[in-house]
N, C-alpha and C positions, 0 to 999 in steps of 0.2 A: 227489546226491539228499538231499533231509532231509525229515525226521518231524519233526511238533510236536506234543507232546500236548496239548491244552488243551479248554476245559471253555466252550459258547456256549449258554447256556438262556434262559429268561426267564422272571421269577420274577412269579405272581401271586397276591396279597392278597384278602383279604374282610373287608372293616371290616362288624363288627356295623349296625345301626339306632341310634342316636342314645337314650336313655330317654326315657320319654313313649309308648314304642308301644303303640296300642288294641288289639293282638292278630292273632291269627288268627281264621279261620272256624273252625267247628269241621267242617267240611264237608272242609277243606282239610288238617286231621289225623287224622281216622277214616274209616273203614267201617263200612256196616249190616250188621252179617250175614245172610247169604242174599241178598242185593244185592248181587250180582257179576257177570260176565261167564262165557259158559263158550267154550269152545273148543270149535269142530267140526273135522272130517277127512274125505277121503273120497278117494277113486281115480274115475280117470277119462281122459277121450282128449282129448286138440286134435288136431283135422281141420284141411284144408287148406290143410297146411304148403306153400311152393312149394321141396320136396326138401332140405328141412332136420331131416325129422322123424327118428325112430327107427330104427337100420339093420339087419342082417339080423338080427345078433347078440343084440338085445333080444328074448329070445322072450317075456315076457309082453306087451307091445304085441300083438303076431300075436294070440297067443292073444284079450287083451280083442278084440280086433276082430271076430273070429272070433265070439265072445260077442253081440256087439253085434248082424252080419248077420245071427245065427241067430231073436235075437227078432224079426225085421224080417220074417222067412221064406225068407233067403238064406242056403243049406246052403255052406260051404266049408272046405275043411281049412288048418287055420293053418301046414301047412309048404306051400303053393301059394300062398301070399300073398307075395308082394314090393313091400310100400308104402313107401315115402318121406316120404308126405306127412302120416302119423299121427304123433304123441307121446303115448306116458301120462304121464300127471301127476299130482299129489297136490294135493289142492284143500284150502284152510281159511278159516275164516272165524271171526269171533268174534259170539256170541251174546248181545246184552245184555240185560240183567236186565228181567225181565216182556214181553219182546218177544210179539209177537201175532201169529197168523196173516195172512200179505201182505203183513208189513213188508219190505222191501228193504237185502241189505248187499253190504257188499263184499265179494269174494272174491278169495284170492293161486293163483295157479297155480303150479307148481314142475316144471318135469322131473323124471323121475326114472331116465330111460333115458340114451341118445346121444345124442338131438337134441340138436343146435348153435344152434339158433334158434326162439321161438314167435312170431314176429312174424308176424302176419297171420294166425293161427289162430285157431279157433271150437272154446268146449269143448263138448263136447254134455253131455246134461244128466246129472248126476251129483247124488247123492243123499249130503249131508253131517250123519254120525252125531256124539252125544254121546259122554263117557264110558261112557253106559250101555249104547251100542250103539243106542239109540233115533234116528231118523231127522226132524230135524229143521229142515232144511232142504233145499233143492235148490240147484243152480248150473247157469247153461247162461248161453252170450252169448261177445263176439269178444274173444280178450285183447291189455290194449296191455300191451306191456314196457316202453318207453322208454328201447329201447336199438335194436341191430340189429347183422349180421354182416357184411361185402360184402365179394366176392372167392371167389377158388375156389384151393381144395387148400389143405396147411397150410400154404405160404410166403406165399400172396398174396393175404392175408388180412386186416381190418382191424376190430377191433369194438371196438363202443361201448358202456360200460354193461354191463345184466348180462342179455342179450337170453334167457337160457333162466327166464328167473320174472317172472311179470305180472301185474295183477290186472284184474278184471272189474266195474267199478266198478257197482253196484246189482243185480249179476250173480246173487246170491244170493237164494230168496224162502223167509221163515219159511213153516213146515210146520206146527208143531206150538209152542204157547206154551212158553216159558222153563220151564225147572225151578226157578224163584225160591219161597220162603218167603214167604208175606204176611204183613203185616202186622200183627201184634198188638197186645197191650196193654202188652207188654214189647220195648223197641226197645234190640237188644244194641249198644255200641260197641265197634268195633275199632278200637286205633289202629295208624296205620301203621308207628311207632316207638316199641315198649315203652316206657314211663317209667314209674315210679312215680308221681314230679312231678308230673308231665302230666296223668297220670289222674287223681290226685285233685284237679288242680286245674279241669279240665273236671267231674268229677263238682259241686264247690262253684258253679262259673260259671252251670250247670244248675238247679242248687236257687235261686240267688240269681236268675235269672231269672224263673224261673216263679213265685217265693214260693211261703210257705209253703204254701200251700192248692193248690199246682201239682202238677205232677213231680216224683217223686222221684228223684234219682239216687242211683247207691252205686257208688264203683269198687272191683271186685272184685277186680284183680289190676293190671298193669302194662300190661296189653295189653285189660283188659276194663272197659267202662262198663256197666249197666243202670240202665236209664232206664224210668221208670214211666208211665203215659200221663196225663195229665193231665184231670183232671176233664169240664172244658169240652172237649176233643179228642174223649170217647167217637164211636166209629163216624168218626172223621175224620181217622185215625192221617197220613194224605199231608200235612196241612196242617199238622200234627201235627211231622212229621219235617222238613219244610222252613221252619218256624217252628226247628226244633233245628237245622238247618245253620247258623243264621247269627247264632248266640253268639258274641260271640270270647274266645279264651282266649289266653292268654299260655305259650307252649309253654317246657317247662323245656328249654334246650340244655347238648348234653357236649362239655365243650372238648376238642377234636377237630383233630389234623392229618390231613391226608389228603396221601401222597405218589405221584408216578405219576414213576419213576424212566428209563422208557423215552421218555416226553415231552419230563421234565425240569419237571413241573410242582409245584406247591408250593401246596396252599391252605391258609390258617390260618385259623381263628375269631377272634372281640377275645375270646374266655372266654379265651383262652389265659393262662395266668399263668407268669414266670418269675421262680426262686427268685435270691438273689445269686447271680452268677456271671461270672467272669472270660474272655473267650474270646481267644486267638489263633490269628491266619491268617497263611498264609503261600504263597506261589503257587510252584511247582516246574517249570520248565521243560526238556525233554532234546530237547536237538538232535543228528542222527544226522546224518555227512558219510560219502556215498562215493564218492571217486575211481576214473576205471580209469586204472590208467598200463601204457602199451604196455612192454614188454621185450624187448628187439633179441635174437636170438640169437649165443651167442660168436663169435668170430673161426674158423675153418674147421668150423664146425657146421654138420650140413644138416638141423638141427630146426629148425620154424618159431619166429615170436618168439610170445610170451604175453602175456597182459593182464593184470595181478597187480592185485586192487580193494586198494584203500589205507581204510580204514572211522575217521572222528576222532568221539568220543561226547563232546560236554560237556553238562552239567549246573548247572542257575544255579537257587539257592532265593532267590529276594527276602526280606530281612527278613521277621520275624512283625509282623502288626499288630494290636493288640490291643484288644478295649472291656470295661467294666464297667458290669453292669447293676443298677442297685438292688433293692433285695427292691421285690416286687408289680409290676414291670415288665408294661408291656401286649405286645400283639404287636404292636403298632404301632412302639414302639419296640423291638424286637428286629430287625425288618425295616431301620426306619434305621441302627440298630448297626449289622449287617450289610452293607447298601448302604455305607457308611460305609467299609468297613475292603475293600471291592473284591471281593466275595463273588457270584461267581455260584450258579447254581441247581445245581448237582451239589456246588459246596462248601456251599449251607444245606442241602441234603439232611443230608451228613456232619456237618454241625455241629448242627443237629437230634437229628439218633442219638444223637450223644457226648453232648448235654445232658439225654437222656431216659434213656441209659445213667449219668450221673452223679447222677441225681435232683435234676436242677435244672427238668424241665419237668413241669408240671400239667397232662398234656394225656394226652388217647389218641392213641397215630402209627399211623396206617392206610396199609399200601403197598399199591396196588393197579395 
């Protein structure tokens, strides 16, 4: 038998943009504040399952059920019930910003009992609350999973996909308008990534658009912009705010590794800078042999014979290979060093560390 230790990833790059880039939207690195989406919730039943629903065990299914025939004006006790063909489930939806009464969304269904399957089921209608508890939407309609179970008992058995969560595609109808903020004369930015940079340099891209006689802006913080309405906007703040979506600004970036060590994946930015620095590799290989060798028993013995494993462990380091990199080195060329000298993706990982731990990289290393 033998063991080889060795190291197979594959190691991927992100070369910056080229200089000369016209920017971003400014649409595309903030938020309005109070222009957001909320999230709804709610409980509820899918009906006829064909005997894949909730089984005896689940007693709040009984119960909602029971709940359900009583507003209908069928009296029955929820331990006299033995249904199959029900599942409770938790319904959500997301609510977006200024939505109106009889707009249409989509809804996720979720088991939440035993049911093994919602394929071919109908939710009936379920009433999906805010935060606040306030009731702003409803869901009723047939849910697809896009998946399924087939077969019976648990050996003979075969599924596809993830048949217990579905959604109800336009399943969903607004109740009650959005909890959104309108629109003022002060339109806050939020951006999606704190900077200082950033902000002030969206604040200045702002002024320098509109001139002087425009909008004001003023970055307040790292993460806040306000923006003044502009003369000619009054009462037309929408035209207003989508005339500001589409500034572009030049986003300040932090030279930033990001490592995913269970993948084996490796991104780097071209911000990256690396200081002078010498690096050697060297690849380690350990091979494990084990033999069984039979062993006869002595001469007038009447023990049986044995198998005695014989185990040979060697061990081979390949030379170190080495590169040097000059001061101000890009990432571009630390990637070739590295491909260079035979470096797969769990040794850049380690050799990453070591150069962040020696203060030779300019970067942030992010594991995640």
């Amino acid at each position: 038998m033998k063991f080889r230790i060795s190291c197979l990833f594959a190691l991927f790059t992100t070369i910056a943009a080229a200089s000369g880039d016209p920017g971003v939207r400014l649409k595309d690195l903030v938020t309005i504040e109070g222009v957001r989406p909320n999230q709804l919730v709610g409980y509820g039943l899918v009906v006829g399952l064909n005997g894949t629903g909730d089984r005896q065990q689940t007693l709040f299914s009984a119960q909602s059920l029971t709940n359900l025939l009583q507003r209908m004006g069928v009296s029955v006790s929820p331990t006299l019930i033995t249904v199959k063909n029900t599942a409770a489930v938790i319904v959500t939806a997301t609510l977006p910003p200024f939505a109106q009464p009889g707009e249409m969304l989509d809804a996720t269904v979720a088991a939440i009992g035993d049911a093994s399957n919602l394929q071919g089921g109908l939710l009936v209608m379920t009433s999906l609350r805010g935060i606040n508890g306030q009731v702003y939407s409803t869901a009723q309609g047939p849910v697809i999973t896009g998946g399924f179970l087939a077969g019976r008992g648990s050996a003979n058995t075969q599924t596809v996909n993830h048949p217990t969560v579905g959604r109800i595609p336009n399943g969903a109808s607004v109740e009650r308008p959005a909890p959104s903020i309108p629109l003022g004369s002060v339109i806050k930015l939020q951006l999606k990534e704190a900077d200082f940079t950033t902000s002030a340099r969206i604040s200045s891209a702002v002024n320098k658009h509109f001139g002087p006689t425009g909008a004001v802006a003023n970055a307040e913080n790292s993460s806040l912009v306000t923006v003044t309405l502009a003369p000619r906007f009054v009462g037309r703040a929408t035209e207003f705010v989508a005339e500001l979506e589409n500034v572009q600004v030049e986003p300040d970036r932090i030279a930033r590794i990001i490592i995913n060590e269970r993948t084996g994946t490796v991104v780097l930015g071209n911000e990256v800078h690396i200081r002078p620095v010498a690096i050697m590799h060297g690849n380690l290989t350990v091979e494990i042999q084990t033999q069984l060798i039979p062993v006869p028993p002595g001469p007038y013995s009447s023990q049986p014979g044995q198998v005695v494993p014989q185990t040979a462990i060697n061990a081979n380091a390949e030379k170190s290979r080495n590169v040097l990199l000059n001061d101000g080195a890009t990432v571009e060329e630390l990637v070739k060093a590295l491909a260079s000298i035979g470096s797969t993706t769990r040794d850049v990982i380690a050799i990453l560390e070591s150069l962040r731990a020696a203060g030779a990289l300019d970067a942030e290393v992010e594991v995640i």
